[in-house]
C-alpha positions in Angstrom: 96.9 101.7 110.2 99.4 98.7 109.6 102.1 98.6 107.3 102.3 96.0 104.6 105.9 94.3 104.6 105.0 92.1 101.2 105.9 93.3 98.0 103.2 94.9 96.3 101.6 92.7 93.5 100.7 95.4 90.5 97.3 95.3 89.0 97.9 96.8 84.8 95.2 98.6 84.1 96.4 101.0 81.5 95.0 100.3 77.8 91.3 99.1 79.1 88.7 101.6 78.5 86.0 102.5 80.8 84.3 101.3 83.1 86.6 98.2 82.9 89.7 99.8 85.1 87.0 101.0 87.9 85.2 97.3 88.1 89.1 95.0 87.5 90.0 97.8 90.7 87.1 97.4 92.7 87.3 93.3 92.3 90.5 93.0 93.4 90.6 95.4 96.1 87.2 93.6 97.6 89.2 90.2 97.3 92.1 91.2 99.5 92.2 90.3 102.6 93.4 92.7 106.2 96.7 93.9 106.0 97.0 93.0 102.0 97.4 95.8 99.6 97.6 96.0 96.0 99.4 98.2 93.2 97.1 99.5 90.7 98.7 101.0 87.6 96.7 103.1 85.5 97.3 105.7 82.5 94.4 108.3 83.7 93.8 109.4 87.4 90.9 107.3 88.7 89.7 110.0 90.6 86.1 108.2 90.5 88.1 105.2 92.3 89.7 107.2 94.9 86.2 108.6 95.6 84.6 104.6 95.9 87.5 103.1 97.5 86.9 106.2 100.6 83.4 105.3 100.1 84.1 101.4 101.1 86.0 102.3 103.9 89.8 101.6 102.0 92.5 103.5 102.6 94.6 104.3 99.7 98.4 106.4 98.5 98.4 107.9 94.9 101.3 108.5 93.1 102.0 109.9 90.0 104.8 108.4 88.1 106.1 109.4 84.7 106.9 105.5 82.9 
């Protein structure tokens, strides 16, 4: 797997209320291109995202950040 050496651009999800976080999410990751990658900021675990973005063939890091 490469690395990215850009800065992350963040995607603010937090606030929107289902499904909107899984489809903004899914539309950007799907508009990136090889070797991109994307920060996607949410206020609930998208644990239905991690499971789609597998499905897609993305790879993905979670973190958990208290802010």
């Amino acid at each position: 797997m490469s690395e990215c050496t850009e800065a992350l651009q963040p995607l603010d999800l937090r606030g929107l209320d289902p499904p909107e976080p899984m489809r903004r999410a899914l539309e950007a990751v799907e508009g990136l291109t090889a070797g991109e990658a994307i920060e996607i900021v949410t206020d609930r675990e998208p644990l239905l995202l991690y499971r789609e973005l597998a499905r897609r063939g993305h790879s993905y890091v979670a973190e958990s950040r208290s802010d």
